[in-house]
C-alpha positions in Angstrom: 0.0 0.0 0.0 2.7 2.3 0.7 4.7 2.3 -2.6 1.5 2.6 -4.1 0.8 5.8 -2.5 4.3 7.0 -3.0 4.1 6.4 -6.9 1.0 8.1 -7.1 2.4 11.2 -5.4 5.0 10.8 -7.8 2.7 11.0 -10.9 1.2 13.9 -9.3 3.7 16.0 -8.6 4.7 15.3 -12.5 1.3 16.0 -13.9 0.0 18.7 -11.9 2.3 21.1 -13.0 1.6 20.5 -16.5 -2.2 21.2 -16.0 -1.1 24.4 -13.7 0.3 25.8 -16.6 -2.0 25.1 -19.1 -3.6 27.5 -20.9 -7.3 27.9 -20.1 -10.0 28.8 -23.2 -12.8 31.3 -22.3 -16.4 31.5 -24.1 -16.6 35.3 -23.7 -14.0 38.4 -23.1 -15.2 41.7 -21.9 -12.3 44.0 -21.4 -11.5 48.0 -21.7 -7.9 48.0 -22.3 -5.5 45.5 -21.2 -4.7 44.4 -18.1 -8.5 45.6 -17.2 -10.1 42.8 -19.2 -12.1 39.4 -17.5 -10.0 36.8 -19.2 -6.4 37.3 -18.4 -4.0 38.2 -22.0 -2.3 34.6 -21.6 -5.8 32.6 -22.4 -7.4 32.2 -25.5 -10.7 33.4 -26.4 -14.1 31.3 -28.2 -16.6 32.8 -28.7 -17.1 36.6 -28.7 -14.6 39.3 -27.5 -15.9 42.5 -26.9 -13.9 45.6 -26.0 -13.5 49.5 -25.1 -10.1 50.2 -26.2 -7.1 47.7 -26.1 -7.8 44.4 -25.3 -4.9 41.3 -25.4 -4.9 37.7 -25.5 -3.4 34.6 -26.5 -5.7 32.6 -29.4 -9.1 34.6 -30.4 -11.7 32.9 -32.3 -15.1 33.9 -33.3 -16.3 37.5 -32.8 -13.6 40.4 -32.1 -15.1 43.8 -31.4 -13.2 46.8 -30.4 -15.1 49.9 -30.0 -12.1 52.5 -29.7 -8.8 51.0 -30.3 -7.2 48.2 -31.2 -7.1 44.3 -31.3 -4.5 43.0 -30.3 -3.6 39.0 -30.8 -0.8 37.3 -29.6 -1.3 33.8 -31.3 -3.7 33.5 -34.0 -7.2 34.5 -34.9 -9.8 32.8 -36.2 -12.7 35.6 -36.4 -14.0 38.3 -37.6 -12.0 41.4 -36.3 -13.7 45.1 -36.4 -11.5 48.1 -35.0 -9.6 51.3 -35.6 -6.7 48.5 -35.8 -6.4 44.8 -35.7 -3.1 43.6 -34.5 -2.2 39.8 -34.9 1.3 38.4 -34.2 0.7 35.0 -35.9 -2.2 34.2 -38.8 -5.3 35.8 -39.1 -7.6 33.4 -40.9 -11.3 35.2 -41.4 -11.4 39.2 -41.9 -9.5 42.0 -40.8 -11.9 45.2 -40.8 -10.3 48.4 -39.4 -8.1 51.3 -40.3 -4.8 49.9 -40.0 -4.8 45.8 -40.0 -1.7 43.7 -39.1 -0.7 40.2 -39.4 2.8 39.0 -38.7 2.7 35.4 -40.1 0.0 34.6 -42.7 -3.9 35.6 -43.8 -6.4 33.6 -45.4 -9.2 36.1 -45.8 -10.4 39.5 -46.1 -8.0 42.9 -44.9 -9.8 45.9 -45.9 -9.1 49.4 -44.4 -6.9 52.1 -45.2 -3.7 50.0 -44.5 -3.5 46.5 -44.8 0.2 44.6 -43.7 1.0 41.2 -43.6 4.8 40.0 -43.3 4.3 36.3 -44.3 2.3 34.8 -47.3 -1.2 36.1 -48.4 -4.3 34.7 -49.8 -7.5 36.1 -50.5 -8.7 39.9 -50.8 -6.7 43.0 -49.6 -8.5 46.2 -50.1 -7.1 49.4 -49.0 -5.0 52.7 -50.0 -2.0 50.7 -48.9 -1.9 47.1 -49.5 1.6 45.2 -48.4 2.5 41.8 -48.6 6.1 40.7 -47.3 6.2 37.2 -49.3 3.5 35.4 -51.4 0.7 36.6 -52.7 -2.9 34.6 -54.1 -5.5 36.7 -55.2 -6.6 40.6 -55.7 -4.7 43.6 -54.2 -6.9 46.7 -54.5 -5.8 50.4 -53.6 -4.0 53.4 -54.3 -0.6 51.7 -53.5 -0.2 47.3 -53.9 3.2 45.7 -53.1 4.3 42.1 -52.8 7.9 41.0 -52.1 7.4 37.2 -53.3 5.9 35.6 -56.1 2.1 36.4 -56.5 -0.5 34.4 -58.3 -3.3 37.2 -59.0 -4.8 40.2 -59.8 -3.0 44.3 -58.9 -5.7 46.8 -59.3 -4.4 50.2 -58.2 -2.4 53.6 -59.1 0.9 51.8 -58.2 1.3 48.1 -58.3 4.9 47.5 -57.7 6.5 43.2 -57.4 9.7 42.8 -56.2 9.7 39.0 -57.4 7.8 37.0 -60.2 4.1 38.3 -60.6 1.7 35.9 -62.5 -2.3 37.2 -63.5 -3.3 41.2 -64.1 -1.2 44.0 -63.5 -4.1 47.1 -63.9 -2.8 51.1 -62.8 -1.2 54.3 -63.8 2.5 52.4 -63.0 2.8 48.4 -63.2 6.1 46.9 -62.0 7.4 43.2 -61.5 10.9 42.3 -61.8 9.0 39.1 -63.8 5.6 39.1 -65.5 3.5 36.3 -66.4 0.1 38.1 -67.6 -0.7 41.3 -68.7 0.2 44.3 -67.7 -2.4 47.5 -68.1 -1.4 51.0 -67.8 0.4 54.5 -68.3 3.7 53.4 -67.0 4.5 49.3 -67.2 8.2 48.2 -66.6 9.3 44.5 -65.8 12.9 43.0 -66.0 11.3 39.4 -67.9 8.1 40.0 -70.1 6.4 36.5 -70.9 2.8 37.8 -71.9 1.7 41.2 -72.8 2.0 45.3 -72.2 -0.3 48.1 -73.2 0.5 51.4 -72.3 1.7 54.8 -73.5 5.1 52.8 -72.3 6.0 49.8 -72.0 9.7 48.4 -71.0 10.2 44.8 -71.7 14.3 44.2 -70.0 14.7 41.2 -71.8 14.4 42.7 -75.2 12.3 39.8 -76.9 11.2 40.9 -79.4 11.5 44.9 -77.9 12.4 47.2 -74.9 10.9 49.2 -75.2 7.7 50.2 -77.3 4.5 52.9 -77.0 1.0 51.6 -76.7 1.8 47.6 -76.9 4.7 45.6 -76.1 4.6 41.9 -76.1 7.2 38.8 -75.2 6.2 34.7 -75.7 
């Protein structure tokens, strides 16, 4: 009886700990600016969360509502996020609606406010005056101002669509870069380095010179 009791104090004092620093998952957040919130900023939220100005936590998925500031996400969100600003240190997989909205590993969804950031890989619809994408890129930018460091599989509708890497679909604006273009390019100004598809423009600068550099109205390269 007595090793029995000692090995079960023994799994205890290995598991408890484990479940002491767990992290808990609440139904409902009500919170006016961090750390004045119900739900301590290390648990994850369920359900609805439903703010005054600056409210933090871990995981947030369902309903995020700020009234007067901003979201703010430390893991990932999984919801529909309405504020001046939606701030999301990991993926935000849903829609970002606010002035300014933030994602600092991935979105699959909607960003649409005046400026829409995301420093990993993109998919789905930015729209905005600024719309930035720090590596890859599926589906529509549209704004004053669309950028995309990586490869992009899409469509660019703005004044300035500008592709640091290998753009594939519909460059449309007053200037068009990609230092490759697969697609069409539509506008005043178009420049790539690598033309495989098509230009029209008042001009158009094809850098690899097959079959021209540069030409006015239409340019072309297969």
């Amino acid at each position: 009886m007595g090793k029995r009791i000692l090995i079960a104090v023994i799994m205890a004092l290995i598991v408890l700990p484990q479940f002491a620093g767990a992290e808990e998952v609440q139904p409902l957040q009500l919170a006016i600016f961090n750390p004045i919130q119900m739900v301590p900023e290390e648990d994850s939220i369920t359900g609805a969360r439903l703010s005054l100005f600056y409210p933090v936590n871990h995981n947030v998925n369902g309903l995020d509502v700020v009234l007067l500031g901003v979201n703010r996400v430390t893991g990932d969100a999984k919801a529909i996020q309405l504020g001046f600003g939606n701030w999301v240190d990991g993926g935000a997989y849903g829609a970002q609606i606010g002035l300014v909205n933030y994602a600092g590993e991935r979105v699959i969804g909607v960003q649409y406010g005046m400026a829409n950031i995301t420093e990993g890989n993109f998919s789905g619809l930015q729209w905005g005056l600024v719309n930035w994408t720090e590596e890859t890129m599926r589906g529509v930018q549209y704004g004053f101002l669309n950028y995309s460091a990586g490869q992009s599989l899409g469509v660019d509708l703005g004044a300035v669509n500008f592709n640091a890497n290998s753009f594939t679909g519909l460059q449309a604006g007053i200037v068009n870069y990609a230092r490759e273009m697969h697609g069409v390019q539509l506008g005043l100004i178009n420049y790539t380095d690598n033309l495989d598809g098509l230009q029209i423009g008042l001009g158009n600068y094809n850098g690899n010179k097959k079959p021209m550099e540069f030409m006015i109205l239409v340019n072309w390269s297969f």
